[in-house]
C-alpha positions as a Markdown table, in Angstrom:
| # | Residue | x | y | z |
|---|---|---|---|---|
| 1 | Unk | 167.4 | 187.3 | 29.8 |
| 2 | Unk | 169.6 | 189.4 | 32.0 |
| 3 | Unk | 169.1 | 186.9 | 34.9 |
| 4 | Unk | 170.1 | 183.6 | 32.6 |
| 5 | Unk | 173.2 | 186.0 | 31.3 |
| 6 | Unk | 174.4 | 186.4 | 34.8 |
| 7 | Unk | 174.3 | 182.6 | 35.6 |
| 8 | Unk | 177.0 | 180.5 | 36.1 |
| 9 | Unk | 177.8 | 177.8 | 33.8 |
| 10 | Unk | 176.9 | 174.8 | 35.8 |
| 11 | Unk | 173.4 | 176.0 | 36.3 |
| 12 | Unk | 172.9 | 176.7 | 32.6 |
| 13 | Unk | 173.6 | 173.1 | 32.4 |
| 14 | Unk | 171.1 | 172.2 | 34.5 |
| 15 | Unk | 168.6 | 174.7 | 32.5 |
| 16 | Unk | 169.9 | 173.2 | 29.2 |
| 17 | Unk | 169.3 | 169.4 | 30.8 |
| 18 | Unk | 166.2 | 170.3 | 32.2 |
| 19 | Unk | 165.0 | 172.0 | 29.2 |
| 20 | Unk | 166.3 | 169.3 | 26.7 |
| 21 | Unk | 164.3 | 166.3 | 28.6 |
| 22 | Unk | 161.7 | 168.5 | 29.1 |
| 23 | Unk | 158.8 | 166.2 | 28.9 |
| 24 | Unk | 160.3 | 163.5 | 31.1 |
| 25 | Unk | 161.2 | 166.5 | 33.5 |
| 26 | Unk | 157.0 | 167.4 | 33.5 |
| 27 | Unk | 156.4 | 163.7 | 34.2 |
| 28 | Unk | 158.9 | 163.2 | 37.2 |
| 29 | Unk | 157.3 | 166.8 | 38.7 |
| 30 | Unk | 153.8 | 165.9 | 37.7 |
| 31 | Unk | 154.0 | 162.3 | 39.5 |
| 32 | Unk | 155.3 | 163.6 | 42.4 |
| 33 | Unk | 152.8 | 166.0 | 42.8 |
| 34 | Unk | 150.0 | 164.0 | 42.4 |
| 35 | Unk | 151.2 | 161.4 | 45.0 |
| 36 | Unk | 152.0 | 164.1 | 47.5 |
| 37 | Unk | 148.8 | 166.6 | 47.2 |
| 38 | Unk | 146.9 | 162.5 | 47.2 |
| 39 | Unk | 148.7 | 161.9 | 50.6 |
| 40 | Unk | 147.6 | 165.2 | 52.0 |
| 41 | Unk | 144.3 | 165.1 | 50.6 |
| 42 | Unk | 143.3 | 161.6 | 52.1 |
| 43 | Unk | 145.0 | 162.3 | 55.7 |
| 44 | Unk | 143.1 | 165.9 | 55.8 |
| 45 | Unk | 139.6 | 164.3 | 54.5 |
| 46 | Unk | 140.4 | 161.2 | 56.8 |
| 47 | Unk | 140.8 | 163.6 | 59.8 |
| 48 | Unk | 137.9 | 165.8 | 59.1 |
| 49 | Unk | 135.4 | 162.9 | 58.3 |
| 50 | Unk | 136.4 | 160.6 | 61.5 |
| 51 | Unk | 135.9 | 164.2 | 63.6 |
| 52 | Unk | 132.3 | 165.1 | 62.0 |
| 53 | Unk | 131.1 | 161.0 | 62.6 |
| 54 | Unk | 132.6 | 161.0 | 66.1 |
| 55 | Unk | 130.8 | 164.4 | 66.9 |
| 56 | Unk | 127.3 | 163.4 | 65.2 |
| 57 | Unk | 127.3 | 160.5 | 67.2 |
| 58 | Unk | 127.7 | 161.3 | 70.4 |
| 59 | Unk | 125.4 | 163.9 | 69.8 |
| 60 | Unk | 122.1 | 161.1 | 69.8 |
| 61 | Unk | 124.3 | 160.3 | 73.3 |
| 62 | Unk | 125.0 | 156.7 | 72.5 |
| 63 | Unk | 125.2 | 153.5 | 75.1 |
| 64 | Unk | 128.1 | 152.8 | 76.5 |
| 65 | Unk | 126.7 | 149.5 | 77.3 |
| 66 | Unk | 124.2 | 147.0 | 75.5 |
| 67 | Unk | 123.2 | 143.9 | 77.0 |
| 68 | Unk | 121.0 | 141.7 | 75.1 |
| 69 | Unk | 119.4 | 139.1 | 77.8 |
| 70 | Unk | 116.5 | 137.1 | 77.9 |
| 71 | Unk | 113.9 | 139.5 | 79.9 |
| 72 | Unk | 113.7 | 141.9 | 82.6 |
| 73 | Unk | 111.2 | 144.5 | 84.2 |
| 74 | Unk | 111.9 | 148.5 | 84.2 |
| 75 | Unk | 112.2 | 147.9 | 87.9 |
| 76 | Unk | 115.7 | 145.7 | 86.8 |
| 77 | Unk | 116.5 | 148.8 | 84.8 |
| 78 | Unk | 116.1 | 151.1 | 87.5 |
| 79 | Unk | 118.1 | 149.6 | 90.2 |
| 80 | Unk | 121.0 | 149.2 | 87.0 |
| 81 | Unk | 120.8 | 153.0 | 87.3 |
| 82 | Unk | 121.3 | 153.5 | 90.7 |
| 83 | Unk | 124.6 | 151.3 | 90.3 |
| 84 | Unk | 128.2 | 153.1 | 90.7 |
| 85 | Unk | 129.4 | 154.5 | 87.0 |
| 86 | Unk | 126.2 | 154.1 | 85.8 |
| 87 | Unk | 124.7 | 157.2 | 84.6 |
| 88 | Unk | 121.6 | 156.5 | 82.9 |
| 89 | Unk | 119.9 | 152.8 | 82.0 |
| 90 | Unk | 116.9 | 152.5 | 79.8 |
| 91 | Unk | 115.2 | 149.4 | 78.2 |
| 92 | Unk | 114.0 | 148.0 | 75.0 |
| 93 | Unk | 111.5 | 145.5 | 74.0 |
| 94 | Unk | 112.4 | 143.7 | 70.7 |
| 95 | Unk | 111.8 | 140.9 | 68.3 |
| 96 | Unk | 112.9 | 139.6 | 64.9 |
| 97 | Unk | 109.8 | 139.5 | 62.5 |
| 98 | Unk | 109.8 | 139.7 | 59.1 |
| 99 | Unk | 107.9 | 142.5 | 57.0 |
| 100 | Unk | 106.0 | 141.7 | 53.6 |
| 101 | Unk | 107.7 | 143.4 | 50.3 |
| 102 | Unk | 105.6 | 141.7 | 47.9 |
| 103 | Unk | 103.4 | 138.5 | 47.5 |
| 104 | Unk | 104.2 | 135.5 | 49.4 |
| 105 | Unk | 108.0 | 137.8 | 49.8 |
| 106 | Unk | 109.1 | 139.0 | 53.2 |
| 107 | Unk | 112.4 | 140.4 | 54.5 |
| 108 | Unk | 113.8 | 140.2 | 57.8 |
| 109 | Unk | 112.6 | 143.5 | 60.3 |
| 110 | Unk | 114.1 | 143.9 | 63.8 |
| 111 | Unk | 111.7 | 145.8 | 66.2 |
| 112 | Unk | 111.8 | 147.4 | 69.1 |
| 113 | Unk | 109.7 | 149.3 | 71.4 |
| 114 | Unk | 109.9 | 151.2 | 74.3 |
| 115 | Unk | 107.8 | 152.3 | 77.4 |
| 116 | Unk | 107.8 | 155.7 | 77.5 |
| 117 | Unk | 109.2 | 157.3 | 74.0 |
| 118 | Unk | 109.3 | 160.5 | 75.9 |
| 119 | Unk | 111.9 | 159.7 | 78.3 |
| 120 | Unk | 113.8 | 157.6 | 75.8 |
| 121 | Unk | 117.5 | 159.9 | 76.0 |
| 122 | Unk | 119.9 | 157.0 | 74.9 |
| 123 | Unk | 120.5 | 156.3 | 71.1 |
| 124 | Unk | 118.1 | 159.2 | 70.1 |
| 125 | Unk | 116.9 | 159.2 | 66.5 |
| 126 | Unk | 116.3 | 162.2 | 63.9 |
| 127 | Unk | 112.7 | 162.6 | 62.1 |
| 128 | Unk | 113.2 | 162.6 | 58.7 |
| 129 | Unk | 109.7 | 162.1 | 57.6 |
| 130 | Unk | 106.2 | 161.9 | 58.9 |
| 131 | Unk | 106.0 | 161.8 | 63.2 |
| 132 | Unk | 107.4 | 160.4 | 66.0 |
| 133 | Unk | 107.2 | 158.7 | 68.6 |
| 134 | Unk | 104.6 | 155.9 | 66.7 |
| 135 | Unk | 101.3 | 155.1 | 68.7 |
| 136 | Unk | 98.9 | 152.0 | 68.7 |
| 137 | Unk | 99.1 | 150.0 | 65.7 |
| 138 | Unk | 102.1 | 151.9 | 63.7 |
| 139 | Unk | 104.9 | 151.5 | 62.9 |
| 140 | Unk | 108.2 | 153.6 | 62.3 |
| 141 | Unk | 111.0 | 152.7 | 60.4 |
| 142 | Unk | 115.2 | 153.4 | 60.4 |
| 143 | Unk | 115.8 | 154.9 | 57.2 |
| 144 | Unk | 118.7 | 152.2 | 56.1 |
| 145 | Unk | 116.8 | 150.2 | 54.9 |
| 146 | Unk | 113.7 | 151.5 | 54.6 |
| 147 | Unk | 113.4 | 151.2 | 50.6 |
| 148 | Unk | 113.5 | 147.6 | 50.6 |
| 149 | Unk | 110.3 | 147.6 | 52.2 |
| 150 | Unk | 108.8 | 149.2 | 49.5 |
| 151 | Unk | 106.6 | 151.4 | 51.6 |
| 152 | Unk | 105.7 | 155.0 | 52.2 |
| 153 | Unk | 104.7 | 156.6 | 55.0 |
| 154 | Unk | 100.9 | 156.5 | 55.5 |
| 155 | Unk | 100.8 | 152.9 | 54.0 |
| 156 | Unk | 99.6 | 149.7 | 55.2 |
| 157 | Unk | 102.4 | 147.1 | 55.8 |
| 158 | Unk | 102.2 | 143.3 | 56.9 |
| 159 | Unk | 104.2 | 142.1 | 59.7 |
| 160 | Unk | 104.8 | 138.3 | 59.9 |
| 161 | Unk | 104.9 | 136.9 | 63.6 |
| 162 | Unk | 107.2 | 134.1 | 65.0 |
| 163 | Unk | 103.4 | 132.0 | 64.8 |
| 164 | Unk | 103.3 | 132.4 | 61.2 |
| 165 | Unk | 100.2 | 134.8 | 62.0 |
| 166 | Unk | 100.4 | 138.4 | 60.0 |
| 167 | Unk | 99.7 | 141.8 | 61.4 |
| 168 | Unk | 99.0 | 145.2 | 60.0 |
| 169 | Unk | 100.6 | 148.3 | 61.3 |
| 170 | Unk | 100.6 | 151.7 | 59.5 |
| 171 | Unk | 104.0 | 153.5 | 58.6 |
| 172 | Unk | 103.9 | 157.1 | 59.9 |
| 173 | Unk | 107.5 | 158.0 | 59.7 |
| 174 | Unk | 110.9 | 157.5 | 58.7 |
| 175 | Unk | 113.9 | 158.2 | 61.4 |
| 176 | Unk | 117.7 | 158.2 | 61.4 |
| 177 | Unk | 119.2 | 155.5 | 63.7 |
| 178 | Unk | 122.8 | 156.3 | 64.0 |
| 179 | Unk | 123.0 | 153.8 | 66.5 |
| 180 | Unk | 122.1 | 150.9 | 64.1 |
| 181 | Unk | 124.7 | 147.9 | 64.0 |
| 182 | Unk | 126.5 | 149.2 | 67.4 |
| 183 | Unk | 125.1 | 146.1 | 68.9 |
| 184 | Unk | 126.9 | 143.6 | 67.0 |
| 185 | Unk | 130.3 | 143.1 | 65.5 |
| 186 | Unk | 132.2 | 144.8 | 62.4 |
| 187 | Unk | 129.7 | 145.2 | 59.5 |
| 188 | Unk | 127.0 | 145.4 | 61.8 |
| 189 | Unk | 125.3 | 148.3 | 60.2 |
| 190 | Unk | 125.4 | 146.8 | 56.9 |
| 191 | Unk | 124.4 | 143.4 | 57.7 |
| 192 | Unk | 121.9 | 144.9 | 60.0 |
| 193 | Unk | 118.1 | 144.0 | 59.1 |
| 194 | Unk | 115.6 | 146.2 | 58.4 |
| 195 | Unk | 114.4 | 148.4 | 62.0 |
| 196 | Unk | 111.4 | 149.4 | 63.2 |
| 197 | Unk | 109.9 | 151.1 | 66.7 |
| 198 | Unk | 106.6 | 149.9 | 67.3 |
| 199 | Unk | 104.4 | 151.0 | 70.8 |
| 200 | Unk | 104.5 | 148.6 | 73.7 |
| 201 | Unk | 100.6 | 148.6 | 72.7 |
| 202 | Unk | 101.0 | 147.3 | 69.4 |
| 203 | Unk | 103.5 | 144.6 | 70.6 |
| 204 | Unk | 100.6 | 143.2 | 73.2 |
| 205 | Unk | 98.2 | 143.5 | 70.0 |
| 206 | Unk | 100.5 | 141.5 | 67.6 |
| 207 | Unk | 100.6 | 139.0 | 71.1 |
| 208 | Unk | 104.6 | 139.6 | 71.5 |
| 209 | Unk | 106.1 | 139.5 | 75.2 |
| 210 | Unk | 106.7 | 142.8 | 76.6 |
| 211 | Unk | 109.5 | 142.5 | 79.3 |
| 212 | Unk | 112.7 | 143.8 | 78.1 |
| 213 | Unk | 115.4 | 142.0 | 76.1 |
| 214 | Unk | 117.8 | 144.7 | 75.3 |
| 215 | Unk | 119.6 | 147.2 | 78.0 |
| 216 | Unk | 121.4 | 150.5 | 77.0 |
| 217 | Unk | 123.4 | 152.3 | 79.4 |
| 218 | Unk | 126.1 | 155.4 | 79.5 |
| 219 | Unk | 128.9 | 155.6 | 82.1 |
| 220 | Unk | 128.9 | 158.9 | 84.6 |
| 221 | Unk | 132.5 | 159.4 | 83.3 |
| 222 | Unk | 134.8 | 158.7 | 81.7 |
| 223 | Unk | 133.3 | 157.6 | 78.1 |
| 224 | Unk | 135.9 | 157.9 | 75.8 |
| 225 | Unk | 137.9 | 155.2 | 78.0 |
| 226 | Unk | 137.0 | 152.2 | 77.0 |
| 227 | Unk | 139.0 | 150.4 | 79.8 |
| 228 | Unk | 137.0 | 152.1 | 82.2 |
| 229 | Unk | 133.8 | 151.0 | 80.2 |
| 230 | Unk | 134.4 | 147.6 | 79.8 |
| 231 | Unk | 135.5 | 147.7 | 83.8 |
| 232 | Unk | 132.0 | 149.1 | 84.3 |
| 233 | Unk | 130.4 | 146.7 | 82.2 |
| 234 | Unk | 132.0 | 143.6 | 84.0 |
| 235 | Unk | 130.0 | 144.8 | 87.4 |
| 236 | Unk | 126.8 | 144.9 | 85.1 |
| 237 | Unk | 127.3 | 141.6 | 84.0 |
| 238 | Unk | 128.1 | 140.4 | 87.3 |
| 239 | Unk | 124.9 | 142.0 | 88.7 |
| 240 | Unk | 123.1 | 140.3 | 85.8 |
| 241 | Unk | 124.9 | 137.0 | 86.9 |
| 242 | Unk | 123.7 | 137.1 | 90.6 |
| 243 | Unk | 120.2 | 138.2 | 89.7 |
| 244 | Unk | 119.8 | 135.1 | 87.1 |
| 245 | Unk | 118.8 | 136.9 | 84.0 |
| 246 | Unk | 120.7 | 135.3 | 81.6 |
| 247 | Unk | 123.0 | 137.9 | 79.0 |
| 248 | Unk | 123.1 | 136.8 | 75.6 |
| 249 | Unk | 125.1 | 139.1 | 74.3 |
| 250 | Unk | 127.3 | 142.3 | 75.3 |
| 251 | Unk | 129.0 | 145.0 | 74.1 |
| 252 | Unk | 131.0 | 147.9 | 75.4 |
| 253 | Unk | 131.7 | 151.5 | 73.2 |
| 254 | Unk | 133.0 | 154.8 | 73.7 |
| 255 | Unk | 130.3 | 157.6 | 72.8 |
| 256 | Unk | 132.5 | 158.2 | 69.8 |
| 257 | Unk | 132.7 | 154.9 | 68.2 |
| 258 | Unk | 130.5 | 155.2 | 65.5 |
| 259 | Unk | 129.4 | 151.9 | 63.6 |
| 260 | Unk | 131.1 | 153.4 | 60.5 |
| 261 | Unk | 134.0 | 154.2 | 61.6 |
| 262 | Unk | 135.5 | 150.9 | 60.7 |
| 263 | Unk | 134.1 | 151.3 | 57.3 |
| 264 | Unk | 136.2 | 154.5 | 57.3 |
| 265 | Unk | 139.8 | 153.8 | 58.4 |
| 266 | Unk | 139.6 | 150.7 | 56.5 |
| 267 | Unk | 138.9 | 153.0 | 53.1 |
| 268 | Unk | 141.4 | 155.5 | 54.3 |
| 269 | Unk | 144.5 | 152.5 | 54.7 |
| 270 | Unk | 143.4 | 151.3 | 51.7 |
| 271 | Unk | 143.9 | 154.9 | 49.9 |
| 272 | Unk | 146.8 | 155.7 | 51.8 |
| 273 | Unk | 148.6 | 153.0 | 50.9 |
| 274 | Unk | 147.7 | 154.0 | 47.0 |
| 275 | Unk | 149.1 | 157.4 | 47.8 |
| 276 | Unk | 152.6 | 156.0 | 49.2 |
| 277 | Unk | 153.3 | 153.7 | 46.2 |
| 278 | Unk | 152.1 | 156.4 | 43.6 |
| 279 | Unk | 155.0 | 158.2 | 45.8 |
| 280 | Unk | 157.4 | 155.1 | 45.8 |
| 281 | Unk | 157.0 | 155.2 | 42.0 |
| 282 | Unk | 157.6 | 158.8 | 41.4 |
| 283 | Unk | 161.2 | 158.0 | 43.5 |
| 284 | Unk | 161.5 | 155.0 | 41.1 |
| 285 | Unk | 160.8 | 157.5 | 38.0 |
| 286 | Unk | 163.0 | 159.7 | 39.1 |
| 287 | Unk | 166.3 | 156.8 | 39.9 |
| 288 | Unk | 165.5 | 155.8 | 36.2 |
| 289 | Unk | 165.8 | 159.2 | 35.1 |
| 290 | Unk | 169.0 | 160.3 | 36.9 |
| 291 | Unk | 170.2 | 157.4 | 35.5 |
| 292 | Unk | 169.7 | 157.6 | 32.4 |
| 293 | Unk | 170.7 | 161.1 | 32.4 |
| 294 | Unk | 173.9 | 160.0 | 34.1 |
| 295 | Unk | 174.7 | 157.6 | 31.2 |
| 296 | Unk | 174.3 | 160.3 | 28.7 |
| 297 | Unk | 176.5 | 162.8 | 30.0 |
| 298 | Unk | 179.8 | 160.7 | 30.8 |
| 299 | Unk | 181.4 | 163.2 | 28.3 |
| 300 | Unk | 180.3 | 166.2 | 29.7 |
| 301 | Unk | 181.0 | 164.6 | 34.0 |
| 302 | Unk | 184.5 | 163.8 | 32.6 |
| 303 | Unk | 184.7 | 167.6 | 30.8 |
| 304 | Unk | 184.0 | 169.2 | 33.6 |
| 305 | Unk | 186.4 | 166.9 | 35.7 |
| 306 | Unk | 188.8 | 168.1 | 33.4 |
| 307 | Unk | 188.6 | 171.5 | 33.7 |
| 308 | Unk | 188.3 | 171.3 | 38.0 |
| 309 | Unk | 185.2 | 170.5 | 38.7 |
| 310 | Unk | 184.8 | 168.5 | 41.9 |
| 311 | Unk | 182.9 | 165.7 | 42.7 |
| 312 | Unk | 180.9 | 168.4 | 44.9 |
| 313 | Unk | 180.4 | 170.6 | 42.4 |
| 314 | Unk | 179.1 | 168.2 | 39.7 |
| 315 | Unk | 177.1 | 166.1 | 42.1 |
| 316 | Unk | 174.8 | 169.7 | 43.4 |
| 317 | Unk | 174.1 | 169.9 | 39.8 |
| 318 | Unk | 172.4 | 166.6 | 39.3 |
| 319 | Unk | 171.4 | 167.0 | 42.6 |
| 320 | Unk | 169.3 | 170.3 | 41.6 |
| 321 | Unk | 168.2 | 168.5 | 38.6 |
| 322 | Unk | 166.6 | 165.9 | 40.9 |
């Protein structure tokens, strides 16, 4: 009480405004708030998210580059490693078959397998359920879309071939593929079919070819520049080109470009832009308010003109108001 006693007048005007709109003065305070602490919440989650993504995947050391051609031989792959900026080339077999879900019902199922799972060190996965690497006639799958086969690990599942033949391969484990849809455009992990790893002995035993089709390479340096990627990548292709293996498809990415990551900002601009107009209209609130305010108190502006107040004086207390 002592402390309001020792104000001036002007500012128990603004305590007796304040107070006398006092639910319109909550709202103005209580809209600002919410659009500033949403701005601050979205950029500090955005930030934090886009770091853990970028840092989990290049952890499983992601390609650089992926070629998709129409065959090669490991001894291709090793003379792609021995090329300048190149530091590590591995290859894939792979082929689009479809898996059974139900009777006469099948969905599409991208597999791949690979020489040696022991010296596969590009695009690792994670072992979330049964073992891994898979062995002669099993089957492992990527976790995304692992539920639409509606299988479990130590079941039977039926593979359909390109022949129309079928094939039965055992599930023994479920992996995480972080790498899945980084070989195709936006929306690639989404739109991405089901993936399995199969043995290059199971492949030869569902009578699939067994050269490579897919290569995946990092750069020696360098690999959050994509210029310097895509500059490495030309002299692939160009290598590619003179040997007569035929590229189908190729795409260049820095070790922190994770599939998702589009997903993300996209999410993040769209909430962003939320946050600035809930800001927009708190300013908009708070013009109507002053306003209105304004209009009441003609009277009292002229008063105080009256008795000397200056246009200074009586524009810091609406200004302390806002």
């Amino acid at each position: 009480p002592v402390a309001v006693l020792a104000m001036g007048p002007r500012w128990h005007t603004v305590l007796a405004d304040f107070w006398s709109n006092n639910a319109r003065s909550l709202l103005v305070l209580a809209s600002i708030t919410v659009g500033l602490f949403a701005i601050g919440m979205i950029a500090t989650l955005h930030t934090l998210l886009r770091d853990d993504m970028a840092t989990s995947y290049r952890n499983i050391q992601p390609a650089n580059l992926i070629l998709k051609a129409t065959g090669f031989t490991q001894d291709w792959v090793d003379h792609i490693a021995k090329m300048p900026g190149i530091q590590r080339a591995e290859g894939a077999m792979y082929d689009p078959l479809r898996i059974e879900i139900g009777p006469n019902e099948y969905i599409n199922l991208d597999v791949r397998a690979y020489t040696d799972y022991a010296d596969m060190q590009i695009n690792q996965v994670t072992l979330l359920e049964g073992k891994w690497p898979p062995e002669d006639q099993e089957i492992v799958l990527e976790k995304n879309k692992a539920a639409d086969t509606n299988a479990r690990v130590g079941d039977e599942i039926i593979i359909k071939l390109p022949s129309g033949d079928t094939h039965a391969l055992t599930l023994v484990g479920i992996v995480q593929d972080l790498s899945v849809g980084s070989d195709s455009a936006g929306g690639g992990f989404f739109l991405a079919p089901t993936q399995g790893f199969v043995s290059e002995q199971a492949m030869e035993s569902m009578g699939l070819p067994t050269f490579y089709s897919y290569l995946y390479a990092t750069v020696s340096e360098q690999p959050e520049d994509l210029a310097h990627i895509q500059a490495v990548m030309d002299t692939v292709l160009r290598a590619f080109d003179r040997q007569g293996i035929q590229v189908i498809a190729s795409y260049s990415r820095r070790n922190t470009d994770h599939p998702l990551i589009i997903y993300l900002n996209a999410l993040a601009g769209v909430l962003f832009v939320l946050g600035f107009l809930v800001v927009f209209l708190s300013a908009f609130l708070i013009t109507n308010t002053l306003s209105a305010l304004l209009n009441q108190q003609i009277v009292q502006v002229g008063g105080m003109k009256t008795i000397g107040g200056t246009r200074r004086q009586i524009n810091g207390i609406y200004m302390v108001l806002i």
